[in-house]
Every structure is written in C-alpha cells, then in structure tokens.
C-alpha positions as CSV (number, residue, x, y, z in Angstrom):
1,X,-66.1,-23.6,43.0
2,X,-66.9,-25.5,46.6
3,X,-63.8,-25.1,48.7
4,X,-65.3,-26.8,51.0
5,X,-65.5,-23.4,53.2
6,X,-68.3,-25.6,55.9
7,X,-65.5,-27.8,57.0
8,X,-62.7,-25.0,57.5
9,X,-65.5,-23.1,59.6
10,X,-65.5,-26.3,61.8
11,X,-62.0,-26.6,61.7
12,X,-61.6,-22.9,62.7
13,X,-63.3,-23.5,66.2
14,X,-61.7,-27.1,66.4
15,X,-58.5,-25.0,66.7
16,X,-60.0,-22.3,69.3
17,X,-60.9,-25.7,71.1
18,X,-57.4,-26.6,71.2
19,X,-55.9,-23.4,72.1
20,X,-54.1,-23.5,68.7
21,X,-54.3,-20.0,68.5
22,X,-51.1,-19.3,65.8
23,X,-53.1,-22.0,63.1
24,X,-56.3,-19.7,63.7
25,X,-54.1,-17.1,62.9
26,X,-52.8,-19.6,59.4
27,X,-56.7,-19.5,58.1
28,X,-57.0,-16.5,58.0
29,X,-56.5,-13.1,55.6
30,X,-53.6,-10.2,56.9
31,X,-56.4,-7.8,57.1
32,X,-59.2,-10.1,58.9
33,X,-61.7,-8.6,61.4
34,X,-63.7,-9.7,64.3
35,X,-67.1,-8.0,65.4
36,X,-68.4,-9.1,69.0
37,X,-71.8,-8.3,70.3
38,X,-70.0,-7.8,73.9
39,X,-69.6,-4.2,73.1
40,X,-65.9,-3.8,72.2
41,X,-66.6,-3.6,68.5
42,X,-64.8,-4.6,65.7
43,X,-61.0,-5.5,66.3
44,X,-58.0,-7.1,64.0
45,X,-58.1,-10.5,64.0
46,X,-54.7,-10.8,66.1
47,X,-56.1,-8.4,68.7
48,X,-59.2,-10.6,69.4
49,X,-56.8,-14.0,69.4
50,X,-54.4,-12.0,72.4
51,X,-57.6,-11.4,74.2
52,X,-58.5,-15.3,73.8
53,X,-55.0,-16.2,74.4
54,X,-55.1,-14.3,77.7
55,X,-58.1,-16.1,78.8
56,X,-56.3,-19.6,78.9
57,X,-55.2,-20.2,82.4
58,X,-59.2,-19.6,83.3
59,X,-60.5,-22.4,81.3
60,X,-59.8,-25.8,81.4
61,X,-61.5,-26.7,78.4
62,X,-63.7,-25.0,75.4
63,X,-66.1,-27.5,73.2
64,X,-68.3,-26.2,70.0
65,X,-71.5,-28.0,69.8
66,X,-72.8,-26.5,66.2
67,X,-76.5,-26.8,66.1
68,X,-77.0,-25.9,62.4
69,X,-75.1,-24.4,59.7
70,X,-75.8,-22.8,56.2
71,X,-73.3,-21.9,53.5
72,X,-73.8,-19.5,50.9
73,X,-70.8,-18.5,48.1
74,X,-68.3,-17.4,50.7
75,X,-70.3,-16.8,53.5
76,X,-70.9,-19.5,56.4
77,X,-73.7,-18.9,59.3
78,X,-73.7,-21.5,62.1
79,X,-75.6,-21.9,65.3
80,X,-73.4,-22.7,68.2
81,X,-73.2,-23.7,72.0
82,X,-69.4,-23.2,73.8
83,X,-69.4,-25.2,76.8
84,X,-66.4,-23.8,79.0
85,X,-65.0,-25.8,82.5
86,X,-62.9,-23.7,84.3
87,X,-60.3,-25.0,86.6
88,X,-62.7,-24.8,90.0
89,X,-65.4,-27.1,88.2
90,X,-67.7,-24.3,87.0
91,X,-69.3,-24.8,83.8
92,X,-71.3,-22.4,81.6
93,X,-72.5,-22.6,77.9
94,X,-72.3,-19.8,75.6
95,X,-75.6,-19.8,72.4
96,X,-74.0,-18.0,69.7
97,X,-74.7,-17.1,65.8
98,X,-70.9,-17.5,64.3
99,X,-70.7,-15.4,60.7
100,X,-67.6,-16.5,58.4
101,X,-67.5,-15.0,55.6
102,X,-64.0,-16.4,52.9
103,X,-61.9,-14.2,50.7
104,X,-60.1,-17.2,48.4
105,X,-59.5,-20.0,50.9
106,X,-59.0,-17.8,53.6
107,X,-61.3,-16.3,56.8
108,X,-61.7,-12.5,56.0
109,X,-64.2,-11.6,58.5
110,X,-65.9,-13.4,62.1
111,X,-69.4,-11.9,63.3
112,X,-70.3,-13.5,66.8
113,X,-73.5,-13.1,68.3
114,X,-73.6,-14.7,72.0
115,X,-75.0,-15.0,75.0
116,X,-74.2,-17.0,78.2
117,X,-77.0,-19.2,79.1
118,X,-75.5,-19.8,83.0
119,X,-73.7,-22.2,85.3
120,X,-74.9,-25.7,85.2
C-alpha cells in the first residue's frame, strides 16, 4: 500500500521550516525517536523538538533543499541541504542524510547525518 510516505517526509521538514513544531509533533508515533550524529545520541522525539524550539530566536529562517530521495516500504532516505539566516545576516548550510522510517501513517523514527559546510 503507497501512503504516499515521500510527500509526508517533505511535509515533515516543510513544518520544521515553519517553526510549526506542535504539527511535527501530529506526524509522528507516541514513542518516536531521533538519532543525531552531533553526539547527543538518541532522544524522544519531544526532547529533540524543545531543543529546536529553543533555537528559534537565533534563526531567522530554515529552508530544505532535498537533493535526492529514495523510498523503500516504510523507510525514506533523502539527501538534504538546510540553509539557516540568522538575525545578524549570517548564513550557513547544513549537508545532511535525513532517515524516516513510518509505523502506519505515522513518523516512528528520524536518523540525521549532517554536517555544516560554513558561512557564505
């Protein structure tokens, strides 16, 4: 069955981009996870958005560019560049390998590989 799993991926970061952090939280399973290569291991999907939510006043805006993405059963893999602008004009660009792997319709589990690339 193709729930269409691609297009909620998208629609997952389309939310980060908009700060809509609560409708993240809709798209996602009780028990979700997060895993971050930044060394702070896995967390509970509501400990990772606080942590995002926190970073707001330092970022005027977030953009996804997705490079490529596969889908596989329930599993999504995408290539992605975040491009942040902060409030004093800096802007940086984060590569990342975003995992998303479904349970039902629902997120159940967000690998990110990144790495900043530098200020432009």
């Amino acid at each position: 069955m193709n729930r269409e799993i691609d297009k909620k991926a998208i629609r997952c970061l389309h939310l980060l981009e908009s700060f809509d952090f609560s409708a993240v939280r809709t798209m996602c399973t009780q028990g979700a996870t997060v895993w971050h290569n930044d060394g702070t291991g896995e967390q509970a999907l509501d400990e990772k958005l606080k942590r995002l939510e926190s970073l707001v006043p330092k970022v005027t805006s977030m953009r996804y560019d997705i490079t490529r993405q596969f889908w596989n059963g329930d599993e999504v893999l995408q290539q992605q560049v975040l491009h942040l602008l902060t409030p004093d004009g800096g802007r940086s660009e984060i590569h990342a390998a975003m995992y998303f792997r479904f349970r039902g319709d629902l997120i159940d589990r967000i690998e990110e590989y990144a790495y900043e690339a530098g200020g432009a």
